[in-house]
Backbone atoms as SQL, in Angstrom:
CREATE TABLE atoms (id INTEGER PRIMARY KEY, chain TEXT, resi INTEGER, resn TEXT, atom TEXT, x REAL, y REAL, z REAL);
INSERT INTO atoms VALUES
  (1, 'A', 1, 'UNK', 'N', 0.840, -1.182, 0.000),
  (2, 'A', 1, 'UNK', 'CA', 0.000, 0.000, 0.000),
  (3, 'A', 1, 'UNK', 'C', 0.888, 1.248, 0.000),
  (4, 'A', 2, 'UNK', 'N', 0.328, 2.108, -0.675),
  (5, 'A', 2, 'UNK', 'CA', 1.196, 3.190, -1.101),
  (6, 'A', 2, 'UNK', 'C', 0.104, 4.791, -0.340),
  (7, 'A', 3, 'UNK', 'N', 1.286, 5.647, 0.474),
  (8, 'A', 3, 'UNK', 'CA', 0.505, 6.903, 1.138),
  (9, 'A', 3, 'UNK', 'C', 0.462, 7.546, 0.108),
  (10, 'A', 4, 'UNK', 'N', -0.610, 8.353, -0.072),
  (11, 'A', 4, 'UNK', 'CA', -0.783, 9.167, -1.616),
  (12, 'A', 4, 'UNK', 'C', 0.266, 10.298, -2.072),
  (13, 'A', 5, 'UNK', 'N', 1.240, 10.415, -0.787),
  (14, 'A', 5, 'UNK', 'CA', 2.619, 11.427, -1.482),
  (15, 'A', 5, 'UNK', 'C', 2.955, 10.433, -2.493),
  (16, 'A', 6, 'UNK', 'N', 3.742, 9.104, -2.101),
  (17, 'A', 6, 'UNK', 'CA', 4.088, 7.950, -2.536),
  (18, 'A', 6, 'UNK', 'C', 3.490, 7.729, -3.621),
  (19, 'A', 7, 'UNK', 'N', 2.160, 7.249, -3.922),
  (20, 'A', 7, 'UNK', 'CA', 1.704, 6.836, -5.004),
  (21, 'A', 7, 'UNK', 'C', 2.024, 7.891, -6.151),
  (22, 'A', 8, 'UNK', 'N', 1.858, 9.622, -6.000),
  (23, 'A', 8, 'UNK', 'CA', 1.935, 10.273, -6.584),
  (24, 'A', 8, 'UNK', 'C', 3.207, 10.461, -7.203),
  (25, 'A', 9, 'UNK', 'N', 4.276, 10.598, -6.475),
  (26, 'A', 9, 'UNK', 'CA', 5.913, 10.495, -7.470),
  (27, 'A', 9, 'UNK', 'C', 5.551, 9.072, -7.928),
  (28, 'A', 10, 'UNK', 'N', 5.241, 8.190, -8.211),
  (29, 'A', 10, 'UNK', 'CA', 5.313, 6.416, -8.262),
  (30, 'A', 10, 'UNK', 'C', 4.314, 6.956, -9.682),
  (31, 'A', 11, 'UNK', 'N', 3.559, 7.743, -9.848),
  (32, 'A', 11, 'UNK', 'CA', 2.819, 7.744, -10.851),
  (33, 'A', 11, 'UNK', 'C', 3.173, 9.048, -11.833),
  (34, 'A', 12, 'UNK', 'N', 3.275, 10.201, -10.919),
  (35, 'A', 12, 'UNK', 'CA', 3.359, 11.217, -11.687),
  (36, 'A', 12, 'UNK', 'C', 2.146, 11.992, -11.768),
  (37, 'A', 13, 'UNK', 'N', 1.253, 12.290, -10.749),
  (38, 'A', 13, 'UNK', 'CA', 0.081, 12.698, -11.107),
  (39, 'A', 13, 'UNK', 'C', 0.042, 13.551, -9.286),
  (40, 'A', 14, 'UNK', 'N', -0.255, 14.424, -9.576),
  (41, 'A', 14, 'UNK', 'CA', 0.088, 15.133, -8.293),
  (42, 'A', 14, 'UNK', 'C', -1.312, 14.627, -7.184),
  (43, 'A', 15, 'UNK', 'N', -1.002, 15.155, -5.904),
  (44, 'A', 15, 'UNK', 'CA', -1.953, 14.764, -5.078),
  (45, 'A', 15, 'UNK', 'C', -3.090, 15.669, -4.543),
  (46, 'A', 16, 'UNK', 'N', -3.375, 16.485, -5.547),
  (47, 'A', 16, 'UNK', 'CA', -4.393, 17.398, -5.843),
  (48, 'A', 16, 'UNK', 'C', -5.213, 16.745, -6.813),
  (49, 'A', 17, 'UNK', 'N', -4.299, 16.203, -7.803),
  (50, 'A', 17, 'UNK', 'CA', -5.219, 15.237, -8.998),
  (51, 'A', 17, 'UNK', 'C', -5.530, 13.703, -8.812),
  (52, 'A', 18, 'UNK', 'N', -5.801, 13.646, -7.673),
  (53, 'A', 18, 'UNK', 'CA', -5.304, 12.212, -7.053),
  (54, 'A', 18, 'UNK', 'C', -6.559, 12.451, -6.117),
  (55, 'A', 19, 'UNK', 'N', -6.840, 13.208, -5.204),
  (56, 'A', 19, 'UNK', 'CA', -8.005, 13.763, -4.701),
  (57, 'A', 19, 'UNK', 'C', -9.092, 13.810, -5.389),
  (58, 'A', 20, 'UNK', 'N', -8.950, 15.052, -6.656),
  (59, 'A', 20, 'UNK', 'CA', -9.982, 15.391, -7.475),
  (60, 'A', 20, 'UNK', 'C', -10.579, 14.099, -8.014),
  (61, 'A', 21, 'UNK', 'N', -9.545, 13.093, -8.285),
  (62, 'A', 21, 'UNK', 'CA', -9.929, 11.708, -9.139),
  (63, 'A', 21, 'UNK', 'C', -10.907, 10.573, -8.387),
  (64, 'A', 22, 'UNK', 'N', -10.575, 11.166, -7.316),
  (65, 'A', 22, 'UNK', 'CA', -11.374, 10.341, -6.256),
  (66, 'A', 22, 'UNK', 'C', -12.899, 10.967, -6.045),
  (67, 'A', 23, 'UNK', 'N', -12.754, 12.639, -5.790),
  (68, 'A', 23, 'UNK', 'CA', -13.872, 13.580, -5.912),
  (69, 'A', 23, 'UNK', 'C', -14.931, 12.675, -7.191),
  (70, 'A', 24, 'UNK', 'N', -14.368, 12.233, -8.297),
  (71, 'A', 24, 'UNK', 'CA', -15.173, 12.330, -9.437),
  (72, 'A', 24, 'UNK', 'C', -15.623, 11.057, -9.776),
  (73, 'A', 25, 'UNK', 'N', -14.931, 10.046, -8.620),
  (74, 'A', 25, 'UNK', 'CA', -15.073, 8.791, -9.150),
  (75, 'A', 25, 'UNK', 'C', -14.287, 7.924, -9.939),
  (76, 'A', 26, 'UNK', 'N', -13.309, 8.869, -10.175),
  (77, 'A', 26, 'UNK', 'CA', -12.565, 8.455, -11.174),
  (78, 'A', 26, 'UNK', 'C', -11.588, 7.153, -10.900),
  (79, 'A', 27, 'UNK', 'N', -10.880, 7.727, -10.111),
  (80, 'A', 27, 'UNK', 'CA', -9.378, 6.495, -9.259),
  (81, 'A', 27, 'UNK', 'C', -9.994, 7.105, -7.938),
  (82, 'A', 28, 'UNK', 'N', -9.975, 6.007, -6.878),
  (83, 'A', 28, 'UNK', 'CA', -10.816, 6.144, -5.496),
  (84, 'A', 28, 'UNK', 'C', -9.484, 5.053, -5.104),
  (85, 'A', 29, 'UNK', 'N', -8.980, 5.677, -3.706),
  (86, 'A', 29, 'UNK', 'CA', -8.068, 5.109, -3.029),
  (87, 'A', 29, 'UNK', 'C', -8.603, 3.841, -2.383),
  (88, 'A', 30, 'UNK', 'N', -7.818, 2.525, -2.614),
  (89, 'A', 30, 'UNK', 'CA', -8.233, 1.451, -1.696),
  (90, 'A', 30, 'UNK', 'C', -8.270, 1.443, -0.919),
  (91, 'A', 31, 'UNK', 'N', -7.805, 2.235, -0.036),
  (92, 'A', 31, 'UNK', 'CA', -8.262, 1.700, 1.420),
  (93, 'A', 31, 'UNK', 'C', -8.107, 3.913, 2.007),
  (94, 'A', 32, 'UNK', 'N', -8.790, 4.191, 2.750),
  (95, 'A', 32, 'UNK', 'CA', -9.374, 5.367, 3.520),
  (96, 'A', 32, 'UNK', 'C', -9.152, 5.559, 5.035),
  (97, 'A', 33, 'UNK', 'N', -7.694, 5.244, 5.851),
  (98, 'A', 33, 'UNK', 'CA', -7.960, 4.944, 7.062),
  (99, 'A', 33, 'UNK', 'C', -9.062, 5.767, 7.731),
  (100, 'A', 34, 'UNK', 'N', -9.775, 5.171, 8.705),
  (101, 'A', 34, 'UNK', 'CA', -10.741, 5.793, 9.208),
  (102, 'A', 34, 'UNK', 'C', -10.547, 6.704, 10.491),
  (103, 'A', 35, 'UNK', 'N', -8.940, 6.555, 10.911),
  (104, 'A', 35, 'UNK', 'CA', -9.107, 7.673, 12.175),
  (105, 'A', 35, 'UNK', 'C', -8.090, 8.977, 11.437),
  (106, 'A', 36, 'UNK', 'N', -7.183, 8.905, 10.751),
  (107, 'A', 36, 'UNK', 'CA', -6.571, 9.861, 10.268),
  (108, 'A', 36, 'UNK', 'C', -6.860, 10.369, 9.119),
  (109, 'A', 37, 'UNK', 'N', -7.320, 9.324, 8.095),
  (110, 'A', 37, 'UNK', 'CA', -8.102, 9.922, 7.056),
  (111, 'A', 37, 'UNK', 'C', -7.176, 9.704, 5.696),
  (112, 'A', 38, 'UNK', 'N', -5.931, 9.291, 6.075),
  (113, 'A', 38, 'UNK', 'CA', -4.880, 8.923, 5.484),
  (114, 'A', 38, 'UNK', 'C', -5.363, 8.202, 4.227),
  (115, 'A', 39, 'UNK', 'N', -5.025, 8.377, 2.752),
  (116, 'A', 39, 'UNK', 'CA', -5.685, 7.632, 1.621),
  (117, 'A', 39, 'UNK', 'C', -4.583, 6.831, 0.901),
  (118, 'A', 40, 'UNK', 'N', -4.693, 5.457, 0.340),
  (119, 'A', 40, 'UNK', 'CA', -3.954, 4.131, 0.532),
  (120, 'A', 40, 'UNK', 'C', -4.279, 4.033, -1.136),
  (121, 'A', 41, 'UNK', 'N', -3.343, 3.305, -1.576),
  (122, 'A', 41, 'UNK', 'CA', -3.444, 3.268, -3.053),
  (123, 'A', 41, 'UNK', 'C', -3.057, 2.071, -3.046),
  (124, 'A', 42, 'UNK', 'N', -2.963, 0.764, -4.014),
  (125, 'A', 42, 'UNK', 'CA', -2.490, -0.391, -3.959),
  (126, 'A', 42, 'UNK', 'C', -2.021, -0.962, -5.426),
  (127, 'A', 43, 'UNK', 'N', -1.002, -2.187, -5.848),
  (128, 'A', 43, 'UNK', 'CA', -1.177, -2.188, -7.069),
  (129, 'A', 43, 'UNK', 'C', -1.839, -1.976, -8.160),
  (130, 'A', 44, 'UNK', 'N', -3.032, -1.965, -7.887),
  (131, 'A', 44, 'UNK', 'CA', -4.180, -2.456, -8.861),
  (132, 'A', 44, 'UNK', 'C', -4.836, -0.812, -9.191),
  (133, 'A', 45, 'UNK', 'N', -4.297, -0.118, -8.029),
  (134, 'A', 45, 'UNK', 'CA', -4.379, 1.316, -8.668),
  (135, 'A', 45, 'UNK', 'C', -3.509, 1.808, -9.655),
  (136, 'A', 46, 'UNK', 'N', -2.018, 1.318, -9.422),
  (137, 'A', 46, 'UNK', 'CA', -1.103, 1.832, -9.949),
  (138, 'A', 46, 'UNK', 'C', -1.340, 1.789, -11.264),
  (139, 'A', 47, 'UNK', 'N', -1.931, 0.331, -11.958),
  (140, 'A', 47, 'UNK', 'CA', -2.146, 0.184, -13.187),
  (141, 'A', 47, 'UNK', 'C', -3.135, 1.323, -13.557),
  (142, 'A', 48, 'UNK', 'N', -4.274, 1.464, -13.158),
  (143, 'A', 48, 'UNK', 'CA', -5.043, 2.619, -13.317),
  (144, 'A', 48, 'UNK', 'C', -4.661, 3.935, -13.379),
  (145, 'A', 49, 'UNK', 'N', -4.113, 4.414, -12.686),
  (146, 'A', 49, 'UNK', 'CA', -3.859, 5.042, -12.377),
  (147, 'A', 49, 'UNK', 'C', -2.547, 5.677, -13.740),
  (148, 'A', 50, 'UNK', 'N', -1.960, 4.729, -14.043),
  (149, 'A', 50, 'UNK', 'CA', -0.941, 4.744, -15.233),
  (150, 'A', 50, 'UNK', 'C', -1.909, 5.164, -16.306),
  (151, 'A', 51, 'UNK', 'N', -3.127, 3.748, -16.445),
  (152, 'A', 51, 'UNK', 'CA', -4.322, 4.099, -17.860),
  (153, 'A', 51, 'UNK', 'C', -4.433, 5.830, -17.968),
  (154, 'A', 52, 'UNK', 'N', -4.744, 6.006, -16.924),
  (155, 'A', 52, 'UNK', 'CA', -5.155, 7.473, -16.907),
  (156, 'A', 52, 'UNK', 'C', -4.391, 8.839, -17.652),
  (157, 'A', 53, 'UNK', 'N', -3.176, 8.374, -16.908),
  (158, 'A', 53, 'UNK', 'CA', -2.082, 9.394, -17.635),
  (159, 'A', 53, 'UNK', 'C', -2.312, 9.146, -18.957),
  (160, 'A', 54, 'UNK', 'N', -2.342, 8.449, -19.375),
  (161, 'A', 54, 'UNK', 'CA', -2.265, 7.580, -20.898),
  (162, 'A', 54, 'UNK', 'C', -3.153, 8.705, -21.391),
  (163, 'A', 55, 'UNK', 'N', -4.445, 8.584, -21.149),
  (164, 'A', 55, 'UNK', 'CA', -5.490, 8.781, -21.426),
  (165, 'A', 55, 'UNK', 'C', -5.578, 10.213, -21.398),
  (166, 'A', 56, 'UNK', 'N', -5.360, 10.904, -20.083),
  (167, 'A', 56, 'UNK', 'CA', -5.088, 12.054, -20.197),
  (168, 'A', 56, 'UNK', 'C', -4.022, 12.869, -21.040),
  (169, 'A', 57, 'UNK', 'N', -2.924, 11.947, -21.714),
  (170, 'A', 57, 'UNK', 'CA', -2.131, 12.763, -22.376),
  (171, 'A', 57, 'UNK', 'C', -2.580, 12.650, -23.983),
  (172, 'A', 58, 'UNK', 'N', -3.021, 11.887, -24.291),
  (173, 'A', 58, 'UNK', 'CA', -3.911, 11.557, -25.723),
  (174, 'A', 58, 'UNK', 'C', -4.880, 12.382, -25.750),
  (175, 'A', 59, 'UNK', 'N', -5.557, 13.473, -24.679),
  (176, 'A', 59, 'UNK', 'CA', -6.563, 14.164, -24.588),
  (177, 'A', 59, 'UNK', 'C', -7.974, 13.888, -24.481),
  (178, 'A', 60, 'UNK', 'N', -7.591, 12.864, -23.397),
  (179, 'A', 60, 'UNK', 'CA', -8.791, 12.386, -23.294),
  (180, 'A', 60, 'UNK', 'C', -9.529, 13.787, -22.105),
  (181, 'A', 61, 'UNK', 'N', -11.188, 13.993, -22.271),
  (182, 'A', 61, 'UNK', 'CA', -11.530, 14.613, -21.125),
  (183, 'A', 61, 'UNK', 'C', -11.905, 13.672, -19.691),
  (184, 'A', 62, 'UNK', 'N', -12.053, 14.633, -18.800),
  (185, 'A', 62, 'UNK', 'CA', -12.670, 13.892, -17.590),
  (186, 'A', 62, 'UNK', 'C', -13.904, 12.616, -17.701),
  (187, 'A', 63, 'UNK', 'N', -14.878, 12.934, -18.487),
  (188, 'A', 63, 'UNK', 'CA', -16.271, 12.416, -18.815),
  (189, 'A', 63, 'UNK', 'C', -15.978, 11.485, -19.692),
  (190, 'A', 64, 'UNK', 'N', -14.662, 11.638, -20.709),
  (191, 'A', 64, 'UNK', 'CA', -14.303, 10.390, -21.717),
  (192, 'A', 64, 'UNK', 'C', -13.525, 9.201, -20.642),
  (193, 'A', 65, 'UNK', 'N', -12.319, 9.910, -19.693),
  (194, 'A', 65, 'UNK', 'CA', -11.659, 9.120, -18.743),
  (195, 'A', 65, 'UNK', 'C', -12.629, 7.831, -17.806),
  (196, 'A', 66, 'UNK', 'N', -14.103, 8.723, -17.514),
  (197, 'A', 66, 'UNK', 'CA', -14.785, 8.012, -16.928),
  (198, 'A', 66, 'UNK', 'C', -15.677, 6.852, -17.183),
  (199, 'A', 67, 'UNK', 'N', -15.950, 7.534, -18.446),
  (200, 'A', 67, 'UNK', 'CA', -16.421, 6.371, -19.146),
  (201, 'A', 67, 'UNK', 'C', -15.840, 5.009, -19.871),
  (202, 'A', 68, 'UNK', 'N', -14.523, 5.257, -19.477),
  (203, 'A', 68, 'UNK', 'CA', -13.452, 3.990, -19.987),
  (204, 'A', 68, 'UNK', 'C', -13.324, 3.213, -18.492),
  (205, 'A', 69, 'UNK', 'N', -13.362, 4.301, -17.390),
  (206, 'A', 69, 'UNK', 'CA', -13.576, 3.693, -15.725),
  (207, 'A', 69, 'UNK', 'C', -14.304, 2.938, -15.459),
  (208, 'A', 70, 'UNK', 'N', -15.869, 3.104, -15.421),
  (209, 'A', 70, 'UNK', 'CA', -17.245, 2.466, -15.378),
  (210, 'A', 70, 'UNK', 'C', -17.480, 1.166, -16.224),
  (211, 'A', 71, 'UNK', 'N', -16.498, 1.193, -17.369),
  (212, 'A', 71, 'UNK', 'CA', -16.444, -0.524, -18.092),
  (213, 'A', 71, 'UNK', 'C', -15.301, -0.774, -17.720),
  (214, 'A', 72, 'UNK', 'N', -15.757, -2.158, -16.615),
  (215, 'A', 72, 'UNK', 'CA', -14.492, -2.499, -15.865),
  (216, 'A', 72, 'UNK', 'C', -14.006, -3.607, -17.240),
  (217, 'A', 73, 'UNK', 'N', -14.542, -4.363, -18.156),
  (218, 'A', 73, 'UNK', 'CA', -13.713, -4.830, -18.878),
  (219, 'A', 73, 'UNK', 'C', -13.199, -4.072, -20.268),
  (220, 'A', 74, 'UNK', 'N', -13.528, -2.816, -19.543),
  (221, 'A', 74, 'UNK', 'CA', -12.193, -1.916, -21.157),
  (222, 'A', 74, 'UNK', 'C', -12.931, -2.401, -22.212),
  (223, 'A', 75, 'UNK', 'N', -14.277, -3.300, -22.501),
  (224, 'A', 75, 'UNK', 'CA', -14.544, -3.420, -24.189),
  (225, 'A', 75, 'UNK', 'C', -14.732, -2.630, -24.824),
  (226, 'A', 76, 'UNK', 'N', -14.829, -1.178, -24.421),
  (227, 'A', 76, 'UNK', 'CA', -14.974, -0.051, -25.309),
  (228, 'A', 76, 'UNK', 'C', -13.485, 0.874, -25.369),
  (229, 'A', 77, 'UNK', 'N', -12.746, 0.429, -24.861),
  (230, 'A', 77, 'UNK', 'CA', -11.033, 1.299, -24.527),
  (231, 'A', 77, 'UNK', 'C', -10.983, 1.569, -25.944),
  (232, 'A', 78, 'UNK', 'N', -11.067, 0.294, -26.970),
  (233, 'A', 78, 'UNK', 'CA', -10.208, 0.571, -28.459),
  (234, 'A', 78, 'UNK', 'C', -10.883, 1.015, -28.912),
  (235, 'A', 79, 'UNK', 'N', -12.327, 1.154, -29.093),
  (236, 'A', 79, 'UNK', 'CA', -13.008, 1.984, -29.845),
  (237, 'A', 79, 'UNK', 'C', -12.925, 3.328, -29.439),
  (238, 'A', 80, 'UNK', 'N', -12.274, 3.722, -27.886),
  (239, 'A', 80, 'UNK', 'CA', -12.785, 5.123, -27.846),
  (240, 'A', 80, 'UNK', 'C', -11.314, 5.422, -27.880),
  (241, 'A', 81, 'UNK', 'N', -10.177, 4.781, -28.148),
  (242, 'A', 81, 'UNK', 'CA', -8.922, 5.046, -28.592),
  (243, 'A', 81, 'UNK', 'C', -8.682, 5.140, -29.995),
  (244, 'A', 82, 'UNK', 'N', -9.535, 4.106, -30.942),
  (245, 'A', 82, 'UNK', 'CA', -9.837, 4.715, -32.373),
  (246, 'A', 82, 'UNK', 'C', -10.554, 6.006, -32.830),
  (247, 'A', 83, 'UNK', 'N', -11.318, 6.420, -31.883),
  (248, 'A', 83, 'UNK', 'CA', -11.844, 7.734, -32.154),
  (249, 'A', 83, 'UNK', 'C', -11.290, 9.195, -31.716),
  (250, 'A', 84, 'UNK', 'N', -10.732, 8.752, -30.509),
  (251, 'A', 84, 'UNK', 'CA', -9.297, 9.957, -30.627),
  (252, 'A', 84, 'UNK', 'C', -8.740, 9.797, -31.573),
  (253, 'A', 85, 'UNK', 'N', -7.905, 8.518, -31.834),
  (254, 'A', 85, 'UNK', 'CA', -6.952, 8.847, -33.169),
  (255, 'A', 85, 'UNK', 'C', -7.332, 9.179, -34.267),
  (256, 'A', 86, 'UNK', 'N', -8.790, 9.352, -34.681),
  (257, 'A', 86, 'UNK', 'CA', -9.325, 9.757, -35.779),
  (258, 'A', 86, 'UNK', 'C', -9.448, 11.021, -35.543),
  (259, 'A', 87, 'UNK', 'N', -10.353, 11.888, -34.198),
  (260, 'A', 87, 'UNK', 'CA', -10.109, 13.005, -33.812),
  (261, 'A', 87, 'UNK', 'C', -8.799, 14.279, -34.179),
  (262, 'A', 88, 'UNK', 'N', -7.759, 13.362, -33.471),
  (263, 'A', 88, 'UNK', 'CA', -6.025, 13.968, -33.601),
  (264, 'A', 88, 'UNK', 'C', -5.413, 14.055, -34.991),
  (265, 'A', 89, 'UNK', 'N', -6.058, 12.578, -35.465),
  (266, 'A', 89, 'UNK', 'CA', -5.448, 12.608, -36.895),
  (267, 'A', 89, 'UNK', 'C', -6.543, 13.938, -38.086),
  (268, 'A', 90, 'UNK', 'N', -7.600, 14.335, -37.790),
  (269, 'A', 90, 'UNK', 'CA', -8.427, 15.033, -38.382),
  (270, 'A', 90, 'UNK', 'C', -7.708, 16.493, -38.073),
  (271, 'A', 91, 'UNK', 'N', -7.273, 16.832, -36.824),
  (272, 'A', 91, 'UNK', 'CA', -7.028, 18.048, -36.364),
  (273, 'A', 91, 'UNK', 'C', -5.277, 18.560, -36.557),
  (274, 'A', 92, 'UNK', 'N', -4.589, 17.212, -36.942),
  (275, 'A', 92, 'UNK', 'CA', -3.527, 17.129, -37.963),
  (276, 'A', 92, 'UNK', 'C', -3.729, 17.824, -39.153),
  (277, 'A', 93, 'UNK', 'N', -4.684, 17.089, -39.997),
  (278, 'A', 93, 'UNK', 'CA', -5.198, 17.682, -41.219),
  (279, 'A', 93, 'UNK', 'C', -5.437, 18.937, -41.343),
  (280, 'A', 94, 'UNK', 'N', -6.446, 19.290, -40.254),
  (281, 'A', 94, 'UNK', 'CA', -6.742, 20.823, -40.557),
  (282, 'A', 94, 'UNK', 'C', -5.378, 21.935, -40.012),
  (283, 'A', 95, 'UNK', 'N', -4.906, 21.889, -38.757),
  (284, 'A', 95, 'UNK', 'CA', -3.380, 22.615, -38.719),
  (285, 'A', 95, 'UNK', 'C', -2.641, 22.475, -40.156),
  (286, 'A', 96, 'UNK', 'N', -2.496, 21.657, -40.580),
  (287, 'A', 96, 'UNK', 'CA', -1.520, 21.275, -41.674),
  (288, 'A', 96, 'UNK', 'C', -2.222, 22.371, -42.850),
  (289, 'A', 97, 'UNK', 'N', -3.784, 22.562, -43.053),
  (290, 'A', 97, 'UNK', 'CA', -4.155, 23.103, -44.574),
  (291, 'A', 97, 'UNK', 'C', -3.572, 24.435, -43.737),
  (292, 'A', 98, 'UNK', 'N', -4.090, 24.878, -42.545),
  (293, 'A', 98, 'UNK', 'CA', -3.965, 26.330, -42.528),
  (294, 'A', 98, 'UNK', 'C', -2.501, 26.379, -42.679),
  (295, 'A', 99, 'UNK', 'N', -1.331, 25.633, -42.075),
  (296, 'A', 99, 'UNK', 'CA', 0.095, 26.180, -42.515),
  (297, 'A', 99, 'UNK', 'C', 0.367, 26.333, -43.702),
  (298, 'A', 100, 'UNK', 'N', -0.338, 25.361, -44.731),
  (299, 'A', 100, 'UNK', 'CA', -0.516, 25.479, -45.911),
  (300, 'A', 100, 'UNK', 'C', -0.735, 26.587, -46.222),
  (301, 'A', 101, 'UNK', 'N', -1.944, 27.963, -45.763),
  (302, 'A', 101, 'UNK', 'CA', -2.429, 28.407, -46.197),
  (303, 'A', 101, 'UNK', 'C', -1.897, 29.572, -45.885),
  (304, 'A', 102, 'UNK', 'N', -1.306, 29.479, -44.703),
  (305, 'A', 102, 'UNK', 'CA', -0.381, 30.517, -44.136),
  (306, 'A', 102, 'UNK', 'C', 0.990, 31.030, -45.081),
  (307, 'A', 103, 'UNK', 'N', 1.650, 29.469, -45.334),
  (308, 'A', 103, 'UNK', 'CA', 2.579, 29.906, -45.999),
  (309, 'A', 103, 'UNK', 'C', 2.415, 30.421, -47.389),
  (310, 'A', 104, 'UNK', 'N', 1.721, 30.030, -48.021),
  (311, 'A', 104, 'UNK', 'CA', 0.781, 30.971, -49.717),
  (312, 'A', 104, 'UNK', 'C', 0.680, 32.147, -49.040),
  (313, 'A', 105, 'UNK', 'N', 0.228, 32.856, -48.210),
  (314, 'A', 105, 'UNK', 'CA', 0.044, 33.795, -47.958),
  (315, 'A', 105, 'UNK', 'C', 0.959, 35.018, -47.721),
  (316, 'A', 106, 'UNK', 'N', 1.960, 34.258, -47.015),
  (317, 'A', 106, 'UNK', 'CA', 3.631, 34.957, -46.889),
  (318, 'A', 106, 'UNK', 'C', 4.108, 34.929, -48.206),
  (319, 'A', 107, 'UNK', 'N', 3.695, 34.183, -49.082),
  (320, 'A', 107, 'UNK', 'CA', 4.600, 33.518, -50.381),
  (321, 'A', 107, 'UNK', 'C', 3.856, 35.115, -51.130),
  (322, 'A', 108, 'UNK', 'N', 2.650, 35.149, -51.183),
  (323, 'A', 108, 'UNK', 'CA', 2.233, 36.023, -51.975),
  (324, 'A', 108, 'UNK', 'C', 2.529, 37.605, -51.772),
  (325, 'A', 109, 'UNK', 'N', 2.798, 37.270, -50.779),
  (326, 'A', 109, 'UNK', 'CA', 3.394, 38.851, -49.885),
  (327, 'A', 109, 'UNK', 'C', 4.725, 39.684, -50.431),
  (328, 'A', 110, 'UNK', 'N', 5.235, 38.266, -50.577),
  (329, 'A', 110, 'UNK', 'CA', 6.952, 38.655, -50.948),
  (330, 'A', 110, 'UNK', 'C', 6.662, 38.598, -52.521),
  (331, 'A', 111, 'UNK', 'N', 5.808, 37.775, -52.774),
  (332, 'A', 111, 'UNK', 'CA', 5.834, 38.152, -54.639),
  (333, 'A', 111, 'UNK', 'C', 5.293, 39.438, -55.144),
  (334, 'A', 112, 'UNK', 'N', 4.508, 40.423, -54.225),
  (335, 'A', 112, 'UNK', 'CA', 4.171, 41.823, -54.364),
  (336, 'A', 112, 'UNK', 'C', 5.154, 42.691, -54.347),
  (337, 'A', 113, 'UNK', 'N', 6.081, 42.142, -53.786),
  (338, 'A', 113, 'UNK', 'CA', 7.210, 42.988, -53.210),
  (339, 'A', 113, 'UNK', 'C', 8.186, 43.362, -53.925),
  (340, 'A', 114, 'UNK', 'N', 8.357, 42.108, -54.927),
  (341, 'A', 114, 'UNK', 'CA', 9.533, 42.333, -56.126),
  (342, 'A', 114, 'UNK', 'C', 8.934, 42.987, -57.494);
């Protein structure tokens, strides 16, 4: 069992977001001592707790995070990991036309010029 300073360097997720995650349902500490109040994390968080980062750095939101939480067998993880990557890969596309469009634009600037 891990004290939530602990779990937090062990994960990387501070212990403000470690709270909040619990606030939301999200990652809920295994065990809660009951006279100090002290909050206990255990392997089986750690893995979770890892998903999350994952998840959160792919851009997942809170409400997407949770809903990958609530299906404890993940049968929807790849589908809602195919739809970010379709998401990211779409928003690739569009950054990419506007640099496109940016740079024609500089291009045409300097061809006024000469």
């Amino acid at each position: 069992m891990y004290k939530i300073s602990e779990f937090a360097k062990l994960t990387g997720l501070s212990k403000e977001t470690l709270r909040y995650y619990a606030e939301v349902k999200l990652l809920e500490p295994a065990y809660i001592d009951p006279v100090n109040k002290y909050r206990y994390y255990d392997d089986g968080s750690y893995f979770l707790a890892i998903l999350l980062v994952k998840l959160r750095g792919f851009g997942f939101t809170i409400q997407e995070m949770v809903s990958v939480m609530e299906d404890e067998s993940f049968t929807n993880l790849e589908k809602l990991l195919q739809q970010k990557r379709n998401a990211i890969s779409l928003q690739i596309d569009n950054l990419t036309a506007k640099l496109n469009e940016l740079d024609e634009f500089l291009e045409s600037g300097r061809e006024n010029e000469a």
